[in-house]
C-alpha positions as CSV (number, residue, x, y, z in Angstrom):
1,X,-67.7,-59.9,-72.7
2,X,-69.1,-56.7,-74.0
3,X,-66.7,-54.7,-71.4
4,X,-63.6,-56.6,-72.2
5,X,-64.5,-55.5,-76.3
6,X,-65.2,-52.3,-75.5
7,X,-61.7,-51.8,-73.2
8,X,-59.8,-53.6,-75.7
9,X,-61.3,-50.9,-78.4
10,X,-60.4,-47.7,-76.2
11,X,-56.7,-49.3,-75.7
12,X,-56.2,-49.4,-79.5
13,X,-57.5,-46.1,-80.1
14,X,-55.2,-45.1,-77.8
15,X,-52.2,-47.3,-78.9
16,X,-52.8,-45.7,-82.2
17,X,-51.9,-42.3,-81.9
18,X,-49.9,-40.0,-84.0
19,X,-47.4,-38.1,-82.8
20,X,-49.3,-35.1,-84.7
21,X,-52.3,-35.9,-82.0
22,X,-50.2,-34.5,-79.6
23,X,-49.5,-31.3,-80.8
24,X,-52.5,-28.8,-79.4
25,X,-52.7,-26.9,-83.0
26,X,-53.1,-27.9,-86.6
27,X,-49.5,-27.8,-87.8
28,X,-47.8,-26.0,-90.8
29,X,-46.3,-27.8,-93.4
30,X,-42.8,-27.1,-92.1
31,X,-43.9,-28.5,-88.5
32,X,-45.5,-31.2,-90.3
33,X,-42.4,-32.4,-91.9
34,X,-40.4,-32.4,-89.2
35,X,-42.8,-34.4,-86.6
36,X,-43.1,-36.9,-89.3
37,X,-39.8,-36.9,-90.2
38,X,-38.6,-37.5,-86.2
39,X,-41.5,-40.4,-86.4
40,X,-39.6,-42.4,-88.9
41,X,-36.2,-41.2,-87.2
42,X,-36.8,-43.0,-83.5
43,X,-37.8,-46.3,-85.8
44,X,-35.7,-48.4,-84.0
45,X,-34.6,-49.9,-87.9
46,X,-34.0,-46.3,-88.6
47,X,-30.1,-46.0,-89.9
48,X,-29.8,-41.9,-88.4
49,X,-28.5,-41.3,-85.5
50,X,-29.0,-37.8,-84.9
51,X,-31.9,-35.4,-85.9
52,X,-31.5,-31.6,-85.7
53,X,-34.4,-29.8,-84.9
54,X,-33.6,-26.0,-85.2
55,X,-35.7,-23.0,-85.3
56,X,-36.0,-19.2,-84.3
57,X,-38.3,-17.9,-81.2
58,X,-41.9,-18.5,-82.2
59,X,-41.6,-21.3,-85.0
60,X,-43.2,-23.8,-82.6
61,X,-40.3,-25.4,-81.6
62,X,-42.1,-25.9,-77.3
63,X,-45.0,-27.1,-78.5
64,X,-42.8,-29.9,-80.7
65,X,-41.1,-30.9,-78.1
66,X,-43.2,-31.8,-75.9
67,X,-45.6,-34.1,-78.9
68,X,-42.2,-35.7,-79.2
69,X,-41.7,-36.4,-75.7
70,X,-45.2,-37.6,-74.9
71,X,-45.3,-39.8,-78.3
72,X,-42.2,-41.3,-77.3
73,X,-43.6,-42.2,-74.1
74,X,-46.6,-43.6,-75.3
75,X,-44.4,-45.8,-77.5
76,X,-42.6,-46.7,-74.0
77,X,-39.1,-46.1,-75.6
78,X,-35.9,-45.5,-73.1
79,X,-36.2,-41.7,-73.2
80,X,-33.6,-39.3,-71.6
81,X,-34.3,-35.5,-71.5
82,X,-31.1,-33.4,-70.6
83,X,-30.3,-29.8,-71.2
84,X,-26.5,-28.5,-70.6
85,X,-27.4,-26.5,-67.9
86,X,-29.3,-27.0,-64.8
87,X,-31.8,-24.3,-65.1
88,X,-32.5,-25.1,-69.0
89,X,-33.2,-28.8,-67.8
90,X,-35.5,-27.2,-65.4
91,X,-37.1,-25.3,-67.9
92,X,-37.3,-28.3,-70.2
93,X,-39.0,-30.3,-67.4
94,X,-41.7,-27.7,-66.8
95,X,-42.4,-27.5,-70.8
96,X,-42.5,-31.4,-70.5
97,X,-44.1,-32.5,-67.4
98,X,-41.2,-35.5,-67.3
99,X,-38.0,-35.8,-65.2
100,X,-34.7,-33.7,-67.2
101,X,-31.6,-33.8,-66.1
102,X,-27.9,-32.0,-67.0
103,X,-25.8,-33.5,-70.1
104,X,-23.2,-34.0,-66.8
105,X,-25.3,-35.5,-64.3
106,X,-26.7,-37.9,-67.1
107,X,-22.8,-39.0,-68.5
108,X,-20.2,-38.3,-65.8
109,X,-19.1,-39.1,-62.0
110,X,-17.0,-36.7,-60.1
111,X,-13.7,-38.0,-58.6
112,X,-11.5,-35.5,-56.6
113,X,-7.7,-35.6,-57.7
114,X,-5.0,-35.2,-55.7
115,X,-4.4,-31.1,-56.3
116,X,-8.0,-31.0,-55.4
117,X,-9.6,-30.9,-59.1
118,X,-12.9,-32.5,-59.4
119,X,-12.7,-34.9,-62.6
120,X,-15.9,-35.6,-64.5
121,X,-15.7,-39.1,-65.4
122,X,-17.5,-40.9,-68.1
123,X,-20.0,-43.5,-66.8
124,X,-20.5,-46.8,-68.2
125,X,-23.8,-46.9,-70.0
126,X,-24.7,-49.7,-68.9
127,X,-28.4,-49.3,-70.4
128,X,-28.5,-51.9,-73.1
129,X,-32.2,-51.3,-74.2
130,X,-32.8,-48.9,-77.5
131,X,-32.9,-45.7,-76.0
132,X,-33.5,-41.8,-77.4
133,X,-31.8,-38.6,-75.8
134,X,-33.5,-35.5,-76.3
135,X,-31.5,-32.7,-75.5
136,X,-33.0,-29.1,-75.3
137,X,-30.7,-25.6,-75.1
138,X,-28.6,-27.7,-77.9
139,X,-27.1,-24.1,-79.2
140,X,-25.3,-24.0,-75.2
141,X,-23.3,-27.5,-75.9
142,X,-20.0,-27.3,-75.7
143,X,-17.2,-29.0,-77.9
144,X,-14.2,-28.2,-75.7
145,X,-12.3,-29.6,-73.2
146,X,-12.9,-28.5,-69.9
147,X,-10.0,-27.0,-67.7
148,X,-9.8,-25.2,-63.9
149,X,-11.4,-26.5,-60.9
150,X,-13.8,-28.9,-62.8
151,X,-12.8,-30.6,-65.9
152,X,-13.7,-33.7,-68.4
153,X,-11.9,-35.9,-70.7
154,X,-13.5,-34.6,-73.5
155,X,-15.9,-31.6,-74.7
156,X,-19.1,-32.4,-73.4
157,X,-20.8,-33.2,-76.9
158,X,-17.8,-35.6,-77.6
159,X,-18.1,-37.1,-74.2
160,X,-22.1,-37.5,-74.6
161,X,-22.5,-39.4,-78.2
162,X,-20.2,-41.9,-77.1
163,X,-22.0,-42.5,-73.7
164,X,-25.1,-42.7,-75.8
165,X,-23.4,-45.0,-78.6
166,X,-21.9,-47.5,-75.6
167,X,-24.9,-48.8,-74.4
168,X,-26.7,-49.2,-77.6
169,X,-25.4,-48.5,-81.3
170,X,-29.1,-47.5,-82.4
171,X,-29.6,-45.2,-79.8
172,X,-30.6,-41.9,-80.8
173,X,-30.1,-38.1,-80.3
174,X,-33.0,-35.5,-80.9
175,X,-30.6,-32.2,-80.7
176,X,-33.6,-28.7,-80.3
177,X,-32.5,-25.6,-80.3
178,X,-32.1,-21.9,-82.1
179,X,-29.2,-20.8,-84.0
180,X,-29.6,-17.5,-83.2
181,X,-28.9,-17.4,-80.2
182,X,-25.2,-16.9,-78.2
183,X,-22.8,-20.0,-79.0
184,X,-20.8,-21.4,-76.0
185,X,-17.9,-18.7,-74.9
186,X,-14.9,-18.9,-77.3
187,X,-17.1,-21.3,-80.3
188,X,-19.3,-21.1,-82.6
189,X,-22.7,-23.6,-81.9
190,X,-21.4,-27.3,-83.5
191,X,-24.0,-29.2,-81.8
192,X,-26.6,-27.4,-84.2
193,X,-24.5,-28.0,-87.4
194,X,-25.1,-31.5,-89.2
195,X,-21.7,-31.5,-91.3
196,X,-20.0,-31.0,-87.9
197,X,-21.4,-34.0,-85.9
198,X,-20.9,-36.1,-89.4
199,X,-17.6,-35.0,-89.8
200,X,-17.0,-35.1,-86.5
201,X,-18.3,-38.8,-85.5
202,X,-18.8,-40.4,-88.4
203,X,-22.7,-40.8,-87.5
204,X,-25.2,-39.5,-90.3
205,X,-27.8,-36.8,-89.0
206,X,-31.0,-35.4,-90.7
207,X,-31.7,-31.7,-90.2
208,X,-34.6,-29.2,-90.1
209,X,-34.7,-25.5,-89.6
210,X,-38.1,-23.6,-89.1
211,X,-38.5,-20.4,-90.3
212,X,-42.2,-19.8,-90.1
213,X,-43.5,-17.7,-87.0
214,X,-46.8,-18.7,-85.7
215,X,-46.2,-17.8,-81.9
216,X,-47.5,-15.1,-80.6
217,X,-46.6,-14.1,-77.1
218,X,-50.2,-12.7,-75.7
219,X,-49.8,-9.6,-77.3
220,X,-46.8,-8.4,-75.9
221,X,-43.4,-7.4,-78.5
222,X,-41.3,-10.2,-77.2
223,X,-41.8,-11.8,-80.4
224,X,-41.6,-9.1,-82.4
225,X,-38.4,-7.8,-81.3
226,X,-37.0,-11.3,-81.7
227,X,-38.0,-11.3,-85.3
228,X,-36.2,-7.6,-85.9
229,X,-32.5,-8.4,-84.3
230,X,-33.0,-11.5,-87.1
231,X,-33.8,-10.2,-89.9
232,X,-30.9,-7.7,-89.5
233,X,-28.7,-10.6,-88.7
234,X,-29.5,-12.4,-92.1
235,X,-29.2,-9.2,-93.7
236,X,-26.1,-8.5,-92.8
237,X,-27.1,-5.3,-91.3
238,X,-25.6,-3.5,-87.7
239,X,-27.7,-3.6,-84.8
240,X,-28.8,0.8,-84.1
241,X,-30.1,0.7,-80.3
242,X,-32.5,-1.4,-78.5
243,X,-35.6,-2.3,-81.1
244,X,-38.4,-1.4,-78.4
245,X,-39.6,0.2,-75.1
246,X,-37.6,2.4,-73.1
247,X,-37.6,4.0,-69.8
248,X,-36.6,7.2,-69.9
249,X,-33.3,6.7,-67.7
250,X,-31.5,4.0,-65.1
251,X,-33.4,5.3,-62.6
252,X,-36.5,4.5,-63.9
253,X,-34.9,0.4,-64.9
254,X,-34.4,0.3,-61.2
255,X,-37.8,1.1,-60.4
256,X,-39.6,-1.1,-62.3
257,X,-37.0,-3.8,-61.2
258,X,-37.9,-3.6,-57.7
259,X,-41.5,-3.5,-58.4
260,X,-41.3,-6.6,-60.1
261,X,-39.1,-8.6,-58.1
262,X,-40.2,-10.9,-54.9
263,X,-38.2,-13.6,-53.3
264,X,-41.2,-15.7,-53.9
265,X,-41.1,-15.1,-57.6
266,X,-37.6,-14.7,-58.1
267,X,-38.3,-15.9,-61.9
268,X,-40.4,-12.5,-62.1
269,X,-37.8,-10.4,-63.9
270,X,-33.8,-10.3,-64.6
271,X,-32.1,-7.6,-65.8
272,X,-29.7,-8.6,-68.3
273,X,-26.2,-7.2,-69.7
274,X,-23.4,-8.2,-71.9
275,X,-20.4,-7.5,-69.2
276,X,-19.6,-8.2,-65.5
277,X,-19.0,-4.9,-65.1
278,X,-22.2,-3.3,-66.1
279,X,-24.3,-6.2,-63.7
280,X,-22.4,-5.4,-61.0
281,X,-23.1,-1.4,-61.6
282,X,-26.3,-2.8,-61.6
283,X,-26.5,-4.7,-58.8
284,X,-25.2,-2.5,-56.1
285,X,-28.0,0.2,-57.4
286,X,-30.8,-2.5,-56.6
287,X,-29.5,-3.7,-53.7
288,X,-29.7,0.2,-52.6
289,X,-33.3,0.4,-53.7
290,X,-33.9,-2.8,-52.0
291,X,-32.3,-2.0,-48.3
292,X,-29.2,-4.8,-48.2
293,X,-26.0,-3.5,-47.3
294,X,-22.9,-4.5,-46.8
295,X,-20.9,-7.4,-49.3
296,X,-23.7,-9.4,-49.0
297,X,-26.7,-9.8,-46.6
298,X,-29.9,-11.9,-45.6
299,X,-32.1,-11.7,-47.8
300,X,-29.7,-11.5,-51.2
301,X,-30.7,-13.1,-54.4
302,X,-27.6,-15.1,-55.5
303,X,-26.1,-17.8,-58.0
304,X,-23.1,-19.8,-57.9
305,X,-20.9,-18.7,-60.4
306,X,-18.8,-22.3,-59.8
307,X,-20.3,-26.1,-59.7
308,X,-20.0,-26.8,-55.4
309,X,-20.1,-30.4,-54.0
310,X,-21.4,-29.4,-50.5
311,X,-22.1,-33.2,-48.0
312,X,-22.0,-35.5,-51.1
313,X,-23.8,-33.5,-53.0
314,X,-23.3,-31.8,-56.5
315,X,-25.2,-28.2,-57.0
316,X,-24.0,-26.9,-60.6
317,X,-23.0,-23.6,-61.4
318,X,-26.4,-21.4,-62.2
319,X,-27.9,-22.6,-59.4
320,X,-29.7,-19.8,-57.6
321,X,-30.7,-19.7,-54.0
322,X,-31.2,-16.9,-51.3
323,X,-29.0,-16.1,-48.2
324,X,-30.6,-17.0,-44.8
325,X,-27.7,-16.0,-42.4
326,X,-24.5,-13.8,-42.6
327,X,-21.5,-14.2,-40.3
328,X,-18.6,-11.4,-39.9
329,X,-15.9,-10.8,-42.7
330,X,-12.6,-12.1,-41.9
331,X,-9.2,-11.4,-44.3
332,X,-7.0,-14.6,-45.5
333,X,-4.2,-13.3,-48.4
334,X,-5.9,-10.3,-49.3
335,X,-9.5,-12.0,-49.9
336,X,-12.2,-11.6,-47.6
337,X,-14.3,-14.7,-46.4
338,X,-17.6,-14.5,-44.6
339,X,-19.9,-17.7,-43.4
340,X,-22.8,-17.9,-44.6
341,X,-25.8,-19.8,-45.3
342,X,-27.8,-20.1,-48.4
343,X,-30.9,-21.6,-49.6
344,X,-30.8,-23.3,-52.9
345,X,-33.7,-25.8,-54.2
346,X,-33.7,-29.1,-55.6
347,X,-35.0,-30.6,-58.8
348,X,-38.1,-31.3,-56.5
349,X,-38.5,-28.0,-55.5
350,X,-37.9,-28.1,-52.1
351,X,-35.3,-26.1,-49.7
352,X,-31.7,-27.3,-49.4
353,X,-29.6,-25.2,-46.9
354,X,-26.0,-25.0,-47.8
355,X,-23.2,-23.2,-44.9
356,X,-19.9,-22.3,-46.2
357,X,-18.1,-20.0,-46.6
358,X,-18.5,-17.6,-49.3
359,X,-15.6,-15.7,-51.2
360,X,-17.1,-12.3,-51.0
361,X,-14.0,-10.6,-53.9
362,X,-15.5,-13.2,-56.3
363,X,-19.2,-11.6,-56.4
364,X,-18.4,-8.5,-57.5
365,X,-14.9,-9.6,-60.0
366,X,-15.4,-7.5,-63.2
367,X,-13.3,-10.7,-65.0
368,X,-14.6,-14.3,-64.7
369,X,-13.1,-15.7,-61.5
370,X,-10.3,-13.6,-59.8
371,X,-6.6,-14.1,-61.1
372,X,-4.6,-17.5,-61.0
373,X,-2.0,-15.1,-58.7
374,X,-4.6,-14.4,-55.4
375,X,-5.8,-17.8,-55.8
376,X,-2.2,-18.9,-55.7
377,X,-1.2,-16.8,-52.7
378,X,-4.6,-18.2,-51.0
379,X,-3.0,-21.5,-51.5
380,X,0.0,-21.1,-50.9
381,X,-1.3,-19.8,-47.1
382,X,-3.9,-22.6,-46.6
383,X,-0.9,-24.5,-47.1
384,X,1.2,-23.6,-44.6
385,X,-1.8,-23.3,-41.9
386,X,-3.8,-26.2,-42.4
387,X,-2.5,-29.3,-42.3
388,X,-5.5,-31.2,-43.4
389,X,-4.8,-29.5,-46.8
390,X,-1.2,-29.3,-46.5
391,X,-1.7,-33.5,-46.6
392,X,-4.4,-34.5,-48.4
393,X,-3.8,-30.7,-51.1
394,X,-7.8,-31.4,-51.8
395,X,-9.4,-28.0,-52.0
396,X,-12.4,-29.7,-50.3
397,X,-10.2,-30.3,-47.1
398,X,-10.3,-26.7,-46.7
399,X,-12.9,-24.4,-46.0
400,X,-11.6,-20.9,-47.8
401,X,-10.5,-22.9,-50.6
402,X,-13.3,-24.4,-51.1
403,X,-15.5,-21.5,-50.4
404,X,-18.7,-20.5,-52.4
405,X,-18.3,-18.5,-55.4
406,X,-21.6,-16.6,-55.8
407,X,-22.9,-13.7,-57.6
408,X,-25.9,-11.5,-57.5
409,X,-29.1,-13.0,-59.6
410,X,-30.5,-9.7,-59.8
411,X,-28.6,-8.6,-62.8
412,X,-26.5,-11.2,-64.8
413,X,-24.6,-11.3,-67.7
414,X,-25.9,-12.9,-71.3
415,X,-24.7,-16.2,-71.1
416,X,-25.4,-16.7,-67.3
417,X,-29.1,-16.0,-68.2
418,X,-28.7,-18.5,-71.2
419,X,-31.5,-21.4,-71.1
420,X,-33.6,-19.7,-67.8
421,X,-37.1,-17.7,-68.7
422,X,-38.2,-14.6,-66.2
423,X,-41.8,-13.0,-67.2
424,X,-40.0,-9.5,-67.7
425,X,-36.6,-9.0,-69.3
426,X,-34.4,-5.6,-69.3
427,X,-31.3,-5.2,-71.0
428,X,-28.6,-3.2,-70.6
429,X,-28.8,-0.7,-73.7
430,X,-25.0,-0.5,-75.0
431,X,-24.8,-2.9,-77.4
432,X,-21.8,-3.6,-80.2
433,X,-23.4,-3.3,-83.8
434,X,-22.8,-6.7,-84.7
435,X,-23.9,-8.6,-81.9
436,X,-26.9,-9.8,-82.7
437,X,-26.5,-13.0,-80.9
438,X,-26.5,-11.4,-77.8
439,X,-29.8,-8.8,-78.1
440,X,-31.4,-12.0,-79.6
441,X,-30.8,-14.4,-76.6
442,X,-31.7,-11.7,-73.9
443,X,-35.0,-10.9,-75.5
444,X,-36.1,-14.3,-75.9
445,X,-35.2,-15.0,-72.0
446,X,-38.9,-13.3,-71.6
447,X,-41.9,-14.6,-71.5
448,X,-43.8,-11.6,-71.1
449,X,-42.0,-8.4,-71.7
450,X,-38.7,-6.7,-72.7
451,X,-37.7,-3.3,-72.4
452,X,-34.3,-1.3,-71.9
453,X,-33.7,2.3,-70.8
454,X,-32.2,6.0,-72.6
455,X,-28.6,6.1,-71.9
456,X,-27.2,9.2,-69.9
457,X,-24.1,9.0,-72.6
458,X,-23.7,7.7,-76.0
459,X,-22.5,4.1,-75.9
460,X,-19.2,3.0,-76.6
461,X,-18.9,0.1,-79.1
């Protein structure tokens, strides 16, 4: 009897947890509001529908997330966490120590149309119990329809609050994420922005924004940097160079690239830059310094630069893997093709081999993807010699069409590196005066360091 009291005590002590007992520090009064605030939001009586937590690098906003998470487990609600890309939900996962999952993986199916489009079709939410989404990365989500190769009924924020709404009117939406940082290409961030999702759907939302820095990154000037490109951003003033360390030429940023990098920490260091054209410049000089030659060759760091259904299976574009095998380059309407075999990894972790082949003009295109007329005229070929496609006109039916679209993960531009973490950074140094967006994202990609290097000219804005 005096066990059963005892083990009937420990379960209410646990059963009566705050969310502020999860949280490893003693929490400003800014951090305080909002945990307590998102406490009385995932009430299931609670009227809100969305909650907005928002805040610059350093305000506490990791640390947050994951109390939230682990109170709402504890209180054994449906939780979902999703991120809009698949290497932010694998970052949210690791910050979380739960299962997270793409906005897309979570919402759609793929169907392959007729012209060979895949379609991302809204599932039936079929989930009638009071659920919460949480997404992370919320600055990333677009409002947009999709076009191209892949495309969805609806911009993905659109598409997601009425999955979440069909399957139970008080389910919820936690939206984290930092202001400052690069909006989706060709918008400004709306998942962020409370009059925009009220105006928008008709749903009332609640809203905080953390200023107060508390984290500090182990002494390094990660942080510190961060802080800089935003206060000239508030104040209106032009960015003048890179705010911290620099090597004293290219040279040298290649040198310290290879001495950080290892296939078996290929999350070790990025080098990061605002165009196509300077990652590529970029790339080929590591790939010198690092032995490859050729397009592309064993050994290569890579990421596809398209979403690939490969046997049933859907890797998204960000994905990054390593090549295993290299074939000889054939031509096919003025593109080059070689087979090849890459490595890529599953949300478990563990090796997935994909062989295709891979599109080698797309790895090193200065614009994103290669013009509408060579893919035409690749078309228009595959057409007339394979009659598999020339039938069924599903790019899947044929292998050049549907061949990989890759680029090197050694250097990458801005919004590619969007939502991943390396422990070292460097960044391209030409930078337009008023794009503080972009310096602000790159610098917070590291968890360790950031540097750039000295120009050999001045740069061109």
């Amino acid at each position: 009897m005096k066990n059963e009291t005892m083990e009937n005590q420990e379960m209410t002590l646990v059963e009566s947890k705050t969310i502020f007992d999860y949280l490893p520090f003693a929490p400003t009064m800014e951090q305080k509001k909002a945990l307590y605030e998102i406490s009385e939001f995932v009430d299931k009586e609670n009227d809100s529908d969305f909650y907005i937590l928002a805040g610059a690098a350093g305000t506490g906003k990791t640390s947050m997330l994951k109390a939230v998470v682990d109170y709402l487990v504890q209180e054994e609600f449906g939780l979902y966490l999703c991120a809009p890309t698949a290497q932010a939900a694998k970052v949210l996962a690791s910050k979380t120590g739960h299962l997270a999952q793409t906005i897309q993986k979570v919402i759609y199916n793929t169907k392959f149309t007729e012209t060979g489009q895949v379609q991302f079709l809204k599932k039936q939410n079929e989930l009638k119990g009071y659920t919460v989404f949480l997404v992370d990365e919320a600055s990333m989500v677009s409002d947009v329809i999709n076009s191209g190769m892949f495309s969805a009924p609806n911009g993905l924020l659109t598409d997601l609050v009425d999955y979440v709404k069909a399957g139970n009117r008080k389910n919820k939406i936690i939206l984290i994420g930092d202001r400052y940082q690069l909006p989706p290409v060709n918008e400004t961030i709306k998942a962020l922005d409370p009059d925009y999702l009220s105006r928008t759907f008709k749903l009332e939302s609640k809203y905080t924004y953390m200023t107060e820095v508390k984290r500090q990154s182990n002494g390094s000037d990660v942080l510190s940097y961060a802080n800089a490109i935003r206060a000239k951003k508030d104040a209106g003033m032009p960015l003048i160079g890179f705010p911290g360390f620099h090597f004293s030429g290219f040279g040298a940023i290649v040198t310290r690239f290879k001495n950080l990098f290892s296939l078996e920490n290929p999350e070790g260091v990025v080098f990061i830059a605002s165009t196509n054209r300077n990652t590529n410049f970029f790339n080929n000089a590591i790939r010198l310094a690092l032995g490859k030659s050729g397009q592309i060759a064993v050994g290569d760091f890579v990421l596809l630069d398209e979403t690939m259904i490969y046997e049933n299976l859907q890797f998204p574009k960000g994905e990054r893997g390593v090549v295993i095998e290299v074939g000889s380059i054939e031509r096919k309407a003025d593109l080059s093709f070689v087979f090849a075999a890459v490595e890529f990894k599953n949300s478990e972790g563990n090796p997935i081999l994909v062989r295709k082949k891979v599109m080698l003009d797309w790895i090193t295109e200065e614009r994103e993807g290669l013009s509408m007329g060579l893919l035409r005229g690749l078309a228009a070929e595959r057409n007339r010699e394979n009659p598999t496609y020339r039938e069924s006109q599903r790019i899947w039916d044929d292998e050049y069409l549907s061949a990989l679209r890759l680029r090197f993960a050694y250097g990458i531009t801005c919004h590619k590196a969007q939502g991943s973490e390396w422990d070292h950074v460097l960044i391209h140094p030409w930078l337009r005066p008023d794009d503080h967006a972009y310096l602000y994202t790159a610098i917070t990609r590291a968890r360790k360091s950031v540097a750039s290097f000295y120009p050999s000219k001045s740069p061109k804005y």
